[in-house]
C-alpha positions in Angstrom: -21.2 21.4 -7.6 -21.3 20.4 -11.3 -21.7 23.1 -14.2 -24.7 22.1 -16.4 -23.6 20.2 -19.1 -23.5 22.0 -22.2 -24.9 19.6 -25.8 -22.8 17.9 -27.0 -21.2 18.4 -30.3 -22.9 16.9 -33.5 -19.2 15.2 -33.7 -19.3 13.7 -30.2 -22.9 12.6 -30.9 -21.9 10.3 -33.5 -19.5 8.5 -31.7 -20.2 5.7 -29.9 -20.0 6.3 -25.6 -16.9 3.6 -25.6 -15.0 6.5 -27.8 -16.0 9.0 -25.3 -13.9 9.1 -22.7 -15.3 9.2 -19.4 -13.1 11.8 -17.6 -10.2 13.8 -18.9 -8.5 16.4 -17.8 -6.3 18.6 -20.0 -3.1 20.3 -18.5 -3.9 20.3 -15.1 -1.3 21.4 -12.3 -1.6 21.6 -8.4 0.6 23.1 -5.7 0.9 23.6 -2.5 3.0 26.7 -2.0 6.2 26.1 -3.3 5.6 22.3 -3.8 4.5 21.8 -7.5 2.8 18.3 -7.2 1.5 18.6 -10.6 3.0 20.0 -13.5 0.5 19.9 -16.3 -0.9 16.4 -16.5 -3.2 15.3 -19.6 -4.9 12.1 -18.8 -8.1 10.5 -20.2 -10.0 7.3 -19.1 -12.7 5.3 -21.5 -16.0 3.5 -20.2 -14.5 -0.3 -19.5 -10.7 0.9 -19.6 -8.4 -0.2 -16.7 -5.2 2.0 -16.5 -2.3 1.5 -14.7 -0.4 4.4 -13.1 3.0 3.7 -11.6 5.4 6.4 -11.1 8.3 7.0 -8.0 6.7 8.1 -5.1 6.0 11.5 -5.0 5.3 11.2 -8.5 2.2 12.8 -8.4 -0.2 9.7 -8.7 -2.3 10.2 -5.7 -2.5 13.7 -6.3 -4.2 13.2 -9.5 -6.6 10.4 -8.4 -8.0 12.8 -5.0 -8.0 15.4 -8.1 -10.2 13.3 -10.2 -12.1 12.2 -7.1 -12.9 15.6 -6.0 -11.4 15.8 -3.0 -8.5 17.8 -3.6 -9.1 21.1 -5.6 -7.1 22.0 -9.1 -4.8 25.0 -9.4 -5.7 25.0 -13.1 -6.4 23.0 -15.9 -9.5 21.9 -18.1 -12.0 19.1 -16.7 -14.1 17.3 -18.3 -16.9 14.7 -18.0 -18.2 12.2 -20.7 -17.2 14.9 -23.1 -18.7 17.9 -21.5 -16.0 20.6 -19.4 -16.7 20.9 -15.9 -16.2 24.1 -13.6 -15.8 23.4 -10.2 -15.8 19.6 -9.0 -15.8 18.1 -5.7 -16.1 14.8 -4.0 -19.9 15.1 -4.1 -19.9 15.8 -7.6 -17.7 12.2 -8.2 -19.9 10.6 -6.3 -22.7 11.9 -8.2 -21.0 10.8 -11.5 -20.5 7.4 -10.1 -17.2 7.7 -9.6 -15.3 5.7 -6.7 -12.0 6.3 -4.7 -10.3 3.4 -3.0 -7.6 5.9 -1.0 -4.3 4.8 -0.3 -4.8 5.7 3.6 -8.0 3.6 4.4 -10.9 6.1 4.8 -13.4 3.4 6.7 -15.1 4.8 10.3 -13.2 2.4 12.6 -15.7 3.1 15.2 -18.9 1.8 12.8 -19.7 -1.6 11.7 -18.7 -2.1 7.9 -22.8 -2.2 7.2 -23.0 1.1 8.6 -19.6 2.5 6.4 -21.8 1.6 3.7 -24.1 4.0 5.1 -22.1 6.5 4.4 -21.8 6.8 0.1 -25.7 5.4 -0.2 -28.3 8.3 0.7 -31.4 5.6 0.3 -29.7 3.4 3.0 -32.4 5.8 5.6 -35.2 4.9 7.1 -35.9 1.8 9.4 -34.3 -1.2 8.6 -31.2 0.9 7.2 -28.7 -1.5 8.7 -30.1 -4.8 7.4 -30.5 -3.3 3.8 -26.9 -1.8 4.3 -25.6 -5.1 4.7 -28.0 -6.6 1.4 -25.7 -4.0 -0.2 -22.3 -4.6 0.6 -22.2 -8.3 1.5 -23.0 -10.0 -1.6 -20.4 -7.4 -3.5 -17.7 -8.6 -0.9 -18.6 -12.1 -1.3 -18.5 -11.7 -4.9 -15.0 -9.7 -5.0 -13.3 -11.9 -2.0 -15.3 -15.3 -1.5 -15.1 -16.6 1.6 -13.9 -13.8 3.6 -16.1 -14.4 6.6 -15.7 -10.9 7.5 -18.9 -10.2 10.3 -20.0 -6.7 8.9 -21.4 -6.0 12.4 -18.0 -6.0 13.7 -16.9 -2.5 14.4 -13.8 -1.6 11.8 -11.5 -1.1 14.5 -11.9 -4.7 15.4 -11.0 -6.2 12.3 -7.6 -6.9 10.9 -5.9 -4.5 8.2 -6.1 -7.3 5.9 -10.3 -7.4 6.5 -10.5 -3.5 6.6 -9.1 -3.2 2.6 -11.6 -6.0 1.3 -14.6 -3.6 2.8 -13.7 -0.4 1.7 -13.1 -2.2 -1.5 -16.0 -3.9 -1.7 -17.6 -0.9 -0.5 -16.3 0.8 -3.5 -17.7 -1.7 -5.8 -21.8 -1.3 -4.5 -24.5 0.5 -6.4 -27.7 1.5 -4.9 -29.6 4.4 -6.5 -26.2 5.9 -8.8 -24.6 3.6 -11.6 -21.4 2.9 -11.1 -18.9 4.3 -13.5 -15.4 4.5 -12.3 -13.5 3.1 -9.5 -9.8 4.5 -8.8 -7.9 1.9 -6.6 -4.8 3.5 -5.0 -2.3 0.8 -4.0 -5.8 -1.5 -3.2 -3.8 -5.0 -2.6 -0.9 -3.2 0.2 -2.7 -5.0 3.1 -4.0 -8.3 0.9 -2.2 -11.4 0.9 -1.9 -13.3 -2.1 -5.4 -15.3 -2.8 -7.1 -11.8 -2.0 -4.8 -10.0 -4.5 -5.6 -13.1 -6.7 -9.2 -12.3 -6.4 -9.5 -8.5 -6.9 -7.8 -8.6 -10.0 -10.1 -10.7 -11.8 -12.8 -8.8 -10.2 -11.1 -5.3 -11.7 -11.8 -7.3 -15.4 -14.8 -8.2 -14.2 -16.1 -5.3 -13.5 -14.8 -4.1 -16.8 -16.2 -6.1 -19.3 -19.4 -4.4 -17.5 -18.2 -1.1 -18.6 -17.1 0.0 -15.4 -13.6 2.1 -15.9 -10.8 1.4 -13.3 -7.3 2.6 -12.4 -4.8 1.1 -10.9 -2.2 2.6 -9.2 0.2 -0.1 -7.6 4.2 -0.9 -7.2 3.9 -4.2 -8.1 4.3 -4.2 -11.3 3.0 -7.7 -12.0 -0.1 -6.4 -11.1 -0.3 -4.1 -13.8 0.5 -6.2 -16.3 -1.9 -8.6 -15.5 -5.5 -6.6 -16.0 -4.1 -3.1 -17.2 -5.0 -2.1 -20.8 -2.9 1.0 -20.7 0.0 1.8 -18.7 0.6 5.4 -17.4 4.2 6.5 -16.1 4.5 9.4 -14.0 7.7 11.7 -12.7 8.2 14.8 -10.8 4.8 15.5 -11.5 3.8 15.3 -14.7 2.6 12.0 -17.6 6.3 11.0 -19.2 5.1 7.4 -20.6 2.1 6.4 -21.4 0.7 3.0 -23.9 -0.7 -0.8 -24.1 0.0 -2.7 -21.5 -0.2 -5.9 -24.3 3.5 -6.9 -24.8 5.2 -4.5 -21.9 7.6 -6.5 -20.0 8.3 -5.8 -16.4 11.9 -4.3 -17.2 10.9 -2.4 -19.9 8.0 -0.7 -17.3 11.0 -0.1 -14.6 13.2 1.6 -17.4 10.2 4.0 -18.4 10.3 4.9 -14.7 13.9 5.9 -15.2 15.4 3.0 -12.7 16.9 -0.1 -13.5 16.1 -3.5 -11.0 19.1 -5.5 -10.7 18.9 -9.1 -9.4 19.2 -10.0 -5.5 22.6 -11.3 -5.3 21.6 -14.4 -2.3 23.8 -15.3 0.4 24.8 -18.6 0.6 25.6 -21.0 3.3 22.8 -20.7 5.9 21.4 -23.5 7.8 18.1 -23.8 8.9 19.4 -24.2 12.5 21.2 -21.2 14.3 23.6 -22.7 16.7 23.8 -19.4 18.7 20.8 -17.3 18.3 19.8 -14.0 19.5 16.1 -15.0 19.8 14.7 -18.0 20.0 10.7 -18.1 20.1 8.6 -21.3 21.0 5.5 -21.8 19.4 2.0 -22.5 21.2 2.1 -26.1 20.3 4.1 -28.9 18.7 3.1 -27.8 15.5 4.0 -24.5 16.2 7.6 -24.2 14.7 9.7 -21.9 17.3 11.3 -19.3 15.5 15.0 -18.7 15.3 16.7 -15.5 14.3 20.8 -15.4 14.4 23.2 -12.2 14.7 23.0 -10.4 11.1 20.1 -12.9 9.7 17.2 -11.8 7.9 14.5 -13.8 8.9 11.2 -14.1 6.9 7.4 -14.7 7.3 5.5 -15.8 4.8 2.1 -17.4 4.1 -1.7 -16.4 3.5 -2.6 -12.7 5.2 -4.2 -13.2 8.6 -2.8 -16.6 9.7 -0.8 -15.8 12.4 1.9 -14.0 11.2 1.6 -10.2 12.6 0.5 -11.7 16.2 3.7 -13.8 16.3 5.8 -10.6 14.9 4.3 -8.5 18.0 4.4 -11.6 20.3 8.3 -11.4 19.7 8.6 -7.6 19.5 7.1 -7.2 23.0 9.5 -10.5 24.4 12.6 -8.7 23.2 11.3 -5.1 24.4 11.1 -6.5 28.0 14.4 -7.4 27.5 15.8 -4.1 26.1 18.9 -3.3 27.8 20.4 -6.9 27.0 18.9 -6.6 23.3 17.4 -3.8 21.9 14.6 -4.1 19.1 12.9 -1.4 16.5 9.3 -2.1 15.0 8.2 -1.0 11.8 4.3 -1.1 11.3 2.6 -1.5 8.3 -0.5 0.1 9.5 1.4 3.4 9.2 -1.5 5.9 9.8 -3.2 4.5 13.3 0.5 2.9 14.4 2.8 4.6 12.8 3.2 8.4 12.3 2.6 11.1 14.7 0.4 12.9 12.4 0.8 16.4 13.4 4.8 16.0 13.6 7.4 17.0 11.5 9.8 15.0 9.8 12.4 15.1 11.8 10.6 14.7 15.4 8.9 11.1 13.7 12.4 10.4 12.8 14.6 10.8 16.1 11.4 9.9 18.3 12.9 6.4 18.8 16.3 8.2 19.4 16.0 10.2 22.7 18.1 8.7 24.7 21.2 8.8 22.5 20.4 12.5 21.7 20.2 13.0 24.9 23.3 15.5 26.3 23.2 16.5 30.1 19.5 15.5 30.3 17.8 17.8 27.5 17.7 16.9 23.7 20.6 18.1 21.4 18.8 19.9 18.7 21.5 20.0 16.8 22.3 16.2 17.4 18.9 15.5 16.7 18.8 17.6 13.7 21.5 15.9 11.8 20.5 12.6 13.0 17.4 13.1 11.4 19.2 14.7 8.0 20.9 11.8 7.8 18.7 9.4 7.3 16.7 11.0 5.8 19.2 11.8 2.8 20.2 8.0 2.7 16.0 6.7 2.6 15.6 9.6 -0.1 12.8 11.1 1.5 11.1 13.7 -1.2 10.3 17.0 0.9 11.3 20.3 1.1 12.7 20.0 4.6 13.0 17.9 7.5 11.1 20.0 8.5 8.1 19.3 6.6 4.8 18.0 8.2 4.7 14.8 7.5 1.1 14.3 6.2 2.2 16.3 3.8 4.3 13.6 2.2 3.2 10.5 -0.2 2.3 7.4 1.5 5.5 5.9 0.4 7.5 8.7 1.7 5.8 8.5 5.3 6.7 4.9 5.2 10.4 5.5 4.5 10.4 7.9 7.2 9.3 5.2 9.8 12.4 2.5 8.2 14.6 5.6 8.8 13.0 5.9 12.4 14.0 2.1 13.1 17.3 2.1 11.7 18.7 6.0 13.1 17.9 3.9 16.3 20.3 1.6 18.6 18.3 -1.8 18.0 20.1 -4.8 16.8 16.7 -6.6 16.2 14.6 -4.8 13.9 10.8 -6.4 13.4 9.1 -5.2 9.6 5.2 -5.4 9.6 5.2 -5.6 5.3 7.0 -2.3 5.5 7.0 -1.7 1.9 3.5 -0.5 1.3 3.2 1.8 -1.0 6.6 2.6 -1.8 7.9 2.7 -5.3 9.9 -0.3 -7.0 13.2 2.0 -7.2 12.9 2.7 -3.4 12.3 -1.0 -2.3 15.9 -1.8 -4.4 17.5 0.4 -2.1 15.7 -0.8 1.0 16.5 -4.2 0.1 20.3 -3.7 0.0 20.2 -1.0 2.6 18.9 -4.2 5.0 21.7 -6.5 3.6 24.1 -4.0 4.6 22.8 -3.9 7.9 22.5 -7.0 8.3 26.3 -7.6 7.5 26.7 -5.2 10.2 25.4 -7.4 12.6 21.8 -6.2 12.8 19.2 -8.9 12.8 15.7 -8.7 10.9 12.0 -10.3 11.4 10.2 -9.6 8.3 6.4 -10.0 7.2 6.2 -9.8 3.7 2.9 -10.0 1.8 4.6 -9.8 -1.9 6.7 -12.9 -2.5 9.3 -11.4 -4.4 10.2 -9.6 -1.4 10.9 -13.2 0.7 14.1 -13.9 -1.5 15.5 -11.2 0.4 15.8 -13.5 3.4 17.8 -16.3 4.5 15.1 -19.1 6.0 11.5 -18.0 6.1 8.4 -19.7 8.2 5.5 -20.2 6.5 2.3 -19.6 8.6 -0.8 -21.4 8.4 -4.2 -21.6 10.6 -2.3 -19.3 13.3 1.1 -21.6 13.1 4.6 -21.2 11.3 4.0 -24.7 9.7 7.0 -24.5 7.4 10.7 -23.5 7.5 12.1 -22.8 4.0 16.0 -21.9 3.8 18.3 -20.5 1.3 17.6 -21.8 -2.6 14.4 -23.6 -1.4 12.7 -20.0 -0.7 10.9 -19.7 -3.9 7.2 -18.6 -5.0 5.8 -22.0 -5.7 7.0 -23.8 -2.5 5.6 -20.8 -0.4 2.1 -21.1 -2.3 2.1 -24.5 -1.9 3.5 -24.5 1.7 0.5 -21.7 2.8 -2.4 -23.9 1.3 -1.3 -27.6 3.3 1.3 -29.2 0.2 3.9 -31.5 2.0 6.0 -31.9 -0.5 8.4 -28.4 -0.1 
């Protein structure tokens, strides 16, 4: 609960409620035991402000925003609201405020419809005829936000694609009923969007600001924040190291105040678009359907709008090359990390090794100790942050969780390793050394299928298919795979 507000200050009564800042908290630290995951953090937010936070994973970031959202408890520090300091604050005491949280783990009931989800953050959606105003609510927000979604919001959750599920608990962020909206924190929002639907929440973020409504941003791609932020926040071990207008930052300057340095992809030349020998070969459902080609130690790309195809085909082959394990063994890497992913109540080092067992395996029981520095390993080389390998693993950042499942995929014996956009949520310094960790693999021998909803990422890869209307429409190799021939190639151009 909220502690009565207090008058304000003759001072603060003068100044206008755009000087006021919304929320601010002075010096605030939380830990869990002897994991300090803040460290004294100031941080402020105006009416109408959008703030960018980027930081390494396990930075701090999310800790701050479930802080500010109320749904993780402060050691210590002061709190304050629209000027006035606030005791004790919990998630119904943001919601109260009219303050949002978008969480990085999508918080939707999968087993309700996305009217009733809305439901659940309006207390006058009661009564008969709840569900039909329900949907009044949050279908002309996520028609404004995403136009054209054609998302049926009497589908249960669990039915729609990951893509789908982020535009309604966005949108379902953005809808007012009897509370004003103030504040909406957005933790890595566009992970599961492709790029129209990224395209479209940002200008709704400014949007929604020239309204007065305060946002922040916290996202790895950085283009994002320099595109609507007005303020950029950097964050390290825990505590604010960086923080000023966005106006006139350049990308590299933002990766040096996060203390790592981006250096170019250095491409491989001299790949073909066709493999003479490959490992897989995939047909397509039709004769527009391109069949899809991967070669020993290629890194093979997909590309295109979110929800055309691409994850179906990536499982389609997964499954064909898992009945086919002993000749040609494959790893899968979901993007959906928390219902396909992790296994929750796990350690790190039993996610790890899970897809190891056989090869740990010494006169039929599990080598502990095998497993143990199997698990170490890789764990050292992705740079997992936690105390231990031991550590529960919801314990860990989003990011961090991720690189545990790319560790679990490449601690493992497959030569064919399939990535369902397996860089959600993991910090721009971490993706650098994914990137070449992959190369170096791939040199190795080791073949990758990888679905990639940030460009950038696709100039990793040798060829890429485009995907449109459920097909790979396109094959793009080598010096041809660049951002405006993949936009052009996803919306119908011929000329690419």
């Amino acid at each position: 609960m909220m502690n009565d507000p207090t008058p304000p200050s003759r001072e603060a009564a003068t100044r206008s409620d755009r000087d006021i800042p919304f929320i601010e908290v002075c010096d605030v630290r939380k830990s869990y035991d002897a994991v300090h995951a803040l460290g004294g953090v100031d941080f402020q937010l105006k009416p109408g402000e959008v703030v960018g936070l980027v930081g390494h994973n396990g930075a701090g970031k999310s800790t701050l925003m479930n802080v500010l959202a109320g749904t993780v408890e402060r050691s210590s520090g002061d709190f304050h609201l629209g000027g006035d300091r606030i005791g004790s604050w919990s998630a119904a005491s943001a919601q109260q405020a009219g303050l949002r949280c978008i969480f990085q783990e999508l918080s939707l009931c999968t087993n309700l419809t996305s009217a009733e989800n809305t439901r659940i953050v309006h207390r006058p959606l009661r009564g008969i005829g709840w569900r039909r105003r329900a949907r009044q609510v949050i279908g002309p927000v996520l028609n404004e936000i995403f136009p054209g979604n054609g998302i049926d919001l009497d589908r249960k959750v669990a039915d729609l694609p990951i893509g789908e599920r982020q535009m309604v608990e966005i949108a379902r962020a953005f809808t007012q009923t009897d509370i004003a909206l103030r504040c909406v924190i957005l933790d890595e929002p566009t992970s599961a969007l492709g790029h129209e639907a990224t395209e479209q929440l940002l200008a709704h973020i400014r949007r929604a600001a020239g309204r007065g409504i305060a946002c922040i941003l916290i996202t790895h791609r950085l283009n994002e924040i320099l595109a609507v932020c007005d303020r950029t926040v950097v964050m390290v071990d825990g505590k604010v190291v960086a923080q000023q207008p966005t106006a006139g930052l350049s990308r590299s300057a933002l990766v040096e105040l996060m203390g790592s340095i981006e250096r170019p992809r250095e491409r491989t030349a001299g790949k073909v678009a066709s493999v003479a020998a490959p490992v897989i070969r995939h047909a397509g459902r039709d004769a527009a359907d391109l069949a899809i080609e991967v070669g020993k130690g290629e890194i093979i790309g997909f590309a295109g709008l979110d929800g055309h195809g691409q994850r179906e085909r990536l499982r389609a082959m997964f499954q064909a090359v898992r009945g086919q394990r002993q000749a040609l063994p494959g790893a899968y890497v979901a993007g959906d990390r928390g219902s396909e992913g992790v296994f929750s109540l796990w350690s790190i080092a039993d996610n790890l090794t899970i897809r190891s067992l056989n090869a740990l395996t010494r006169g039929g029981l599990i080598s502990g100790t095998a497993s143990r520095k199997l698990a170490g390993s890789w764990s050292d080389r992705l740079k997992v942050k936690a105390p231990s390998i031991d550590t529960p693993i919801l314990s860990l950042s989003g990011g961090n969780q991720q690189k545990v499942l790319f560790a679990r995929a490449l601690a493992s014996d497959a030569q064919v390793i399939f990535l369902d956009d397996p860089m959600r949520g993991v910090d721009v310094g971490t993706k650098q050394e994914v990137y070449r960790l992959i190369r170096s693999e791939a040199e190795r021998g080791r073949s990758f299928v990888w679905y990639s909803t940030e460009l950038e990422e696709l100039t990793n890869c040798e060829r890429i298919y485009v995907f449109r209307e459920g097909r790979a429409a396109t094959s793009l190799v080598g010096d041809a795979i660049e951002t405006g021939r993949i936009l052009q190639a996803s919306f119908g151009g011929e000329n690419v």
